[in-house]
NUDRENDO-417142 format. One record per residue (C-alpha): x, y, z. Coordinates in steps of 0.1 Angstrom, whole numbers, plus 5000, padded with zeros to 4 digits. Layout:
% residues N
XYZ ...
This chain:
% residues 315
598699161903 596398951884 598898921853 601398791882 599198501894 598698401867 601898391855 602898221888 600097911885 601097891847 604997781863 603797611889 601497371868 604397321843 606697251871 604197011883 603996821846 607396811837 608696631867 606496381861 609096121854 608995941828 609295551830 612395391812 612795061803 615894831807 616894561786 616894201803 618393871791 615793581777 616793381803 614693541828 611393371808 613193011820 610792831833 613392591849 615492851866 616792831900 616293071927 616293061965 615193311987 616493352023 614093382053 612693642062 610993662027 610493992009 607593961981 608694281959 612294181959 611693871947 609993981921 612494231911 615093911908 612193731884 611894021867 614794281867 613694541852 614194941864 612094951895 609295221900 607095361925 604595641920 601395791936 598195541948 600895231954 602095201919 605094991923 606594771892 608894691871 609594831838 611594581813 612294501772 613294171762 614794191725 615893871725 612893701741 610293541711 607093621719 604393341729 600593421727 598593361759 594793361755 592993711766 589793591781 587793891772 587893811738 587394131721 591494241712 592393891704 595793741722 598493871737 601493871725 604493821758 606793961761 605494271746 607594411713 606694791732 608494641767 606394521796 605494691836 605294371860 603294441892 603594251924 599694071921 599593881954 601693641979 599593371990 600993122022 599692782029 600192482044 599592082034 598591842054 602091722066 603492092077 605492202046 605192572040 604592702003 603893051986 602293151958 603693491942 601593611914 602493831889 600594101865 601894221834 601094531812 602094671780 604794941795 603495341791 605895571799 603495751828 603395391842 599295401836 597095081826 594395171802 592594941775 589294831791 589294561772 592994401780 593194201808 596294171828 598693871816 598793671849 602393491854 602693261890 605693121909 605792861934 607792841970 608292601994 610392692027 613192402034 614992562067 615392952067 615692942027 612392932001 613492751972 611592831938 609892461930 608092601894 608192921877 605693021847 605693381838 602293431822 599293191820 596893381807 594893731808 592093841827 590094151844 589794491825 592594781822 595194581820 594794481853 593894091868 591694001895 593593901925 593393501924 592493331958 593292981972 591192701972 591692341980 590292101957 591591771969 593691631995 597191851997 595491991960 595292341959 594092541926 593092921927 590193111916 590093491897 586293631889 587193771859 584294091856 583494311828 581494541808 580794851784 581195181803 577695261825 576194891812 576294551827 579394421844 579194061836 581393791859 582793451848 584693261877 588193081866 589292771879 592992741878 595392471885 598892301880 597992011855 600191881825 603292081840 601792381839 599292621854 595692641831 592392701837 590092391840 586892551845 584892851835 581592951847 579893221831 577493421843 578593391877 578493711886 575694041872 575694371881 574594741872 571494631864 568294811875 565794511872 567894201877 571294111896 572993761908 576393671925 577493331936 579693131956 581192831949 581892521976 584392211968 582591871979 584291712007 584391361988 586391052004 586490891975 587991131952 590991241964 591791511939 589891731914 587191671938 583391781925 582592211925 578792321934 578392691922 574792841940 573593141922 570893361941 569193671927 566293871920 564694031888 561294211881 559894311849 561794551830 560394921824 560195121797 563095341807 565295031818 567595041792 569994751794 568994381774 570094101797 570593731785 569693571816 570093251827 568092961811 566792801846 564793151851 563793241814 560693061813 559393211846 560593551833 558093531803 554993481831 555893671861 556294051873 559093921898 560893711916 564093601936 565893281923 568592991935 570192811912 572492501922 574892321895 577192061899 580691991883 582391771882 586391681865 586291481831 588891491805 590691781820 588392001825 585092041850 581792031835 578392031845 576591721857 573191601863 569791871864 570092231882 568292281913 566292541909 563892741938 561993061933 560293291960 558593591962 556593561927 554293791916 
């Protein structure tokens, strides 16, 4: 009897791996990297078909809401795209190994005079043939394409299938809409990191249409710092409602936290931020604010003018 079950579990959990099914790629044409290609979408629209027209590779959907597509390019020539963890270098897209595209986010929003946009973002992974995401150090190659609703039709007004990489895994943080001038809109993505068990370090992204194309224009490190026993911070960011500058209007980034004097058995080193390193060398604990301002110069937001700085709570 015991010979039998055994026997019996032994098929079953080889049934259960071998119809795992292995992902298969199909070959596309380089035209579908375009950035000037034309599609319209009729009403109601349908986020994951859409992409499967961008991207028409062999679709798949397996366990936990892993839907994508898989897709090889041989006649595409691979572009590098910065990787903004730093550590594998840049990727090269398409990939020479094929590519799975995930649906990232659809975004709706409105101007100021009633037209009617979407922003579908993209993620894209080096294809696996279980359809997994690994590498905690690759980020997931963002690509973004742009709406706008004219009748019952969305018409495709700009396309650019990979911007640049962020998160961890493969896999990019889901970007979110901000306005940062009058009928400007850009989108943030807290890109967050760190070695397995150690700090998970966060740097904010700023990105926005400038040029032609969609770039970052501003990067704030240490935004974000946690799994840490004796010190942690998060922040927020708030666009200043400026009359006089009607686009790329200034950023203020607060910071808050608290820290207290590491132990003996706290086992983590933490560059912290320079407005609290003096106090750290004095003081047992503490909780912080920190206020910066940026503002746009030369492409690109930087800081301006002296940190506000308040502590409370110091022992």
């Amino acid at each position: 009897m015991r010979l039998f079950r055994l026997s019996f579990l032994f098929l079953l959990f080889t049934s259960i791996c071998t119809s795992q099914e292995i992902v298969q790629l199909k070959n596309v044409s380089d035209t579908i990297l375009n950035p000037k290609r034309v599609l319209s979408i009729s009403d109601p629209f349908d986020a994951e078909k859409t992409m499967q027209k961008l991207f028409p590779g062999k679709l798949y959907n397996i366990s936990d809401r892993n839907t994508f597509v898989s897709w090889k390019c041989k006649n595409c020539k691979p572009a590098s795209f910065t990787d903004v963890n730093g550590e594998e270098g840049d990727q090269l897209f398409p990939y020479e190994n094929g590519v799975a595209t995930r649906l990232l986010s659809n975004i709706d929003y409105t101007d100021s005079k009633g037209n009617q946009f979407k922003l579908l973002f993209f993620n894209h992974s080096v294809y696996d043939e279980d359809g997994l995401q690994t590498s905690r150090f690759t980020g997931g190659l963002l690509g973004v394409s742009k709406f706008a609703k004219n009748g019952n039709v969305w018409e495709m007004r700009s396309f650019q299938p990979a911007v640049a990489a962020f998160g961890a895994f493969a896999q990019s943080p889901t970007p979110k809409l901000v306005a940062i001038g009058e009928d400007q809109y850009a989108f943030t993505l807290l890109h967050v990191n760190g070695g397995g068990g150690g700090p998970f370090d966060g740097t904010l992204y700023l990105v926005v249409g400038l040029d032609g194309k969609y770039q970052p224009i501003m990067e704030i490190f240490q935004y974000q710092l946690t799994n840490v026993e004796y010190i942690n911070w998060s922040s927020s960011h708030k666009v200043v409602n400026d009359n006089n500058k009607k686009y790329f209007r200034d950023i203020i980034i607060t910071t808050n936290g608290s820290y207290r004097k590491p132990k003996a058995d706290d086992e983590f080193e933490v560059n912290l931020p320079e407005e609290i390193a003096q106090m750290a060398k004095t003081k047992k604990q503490f909780t912080f604010s920190i206020e910066k301002r940026y503002t746009f110069t030369s492409k690109h937001y930087k800081a301006i003018g002296k940190a506000v700085v308040k502590f409370s709570n110091v022992k």
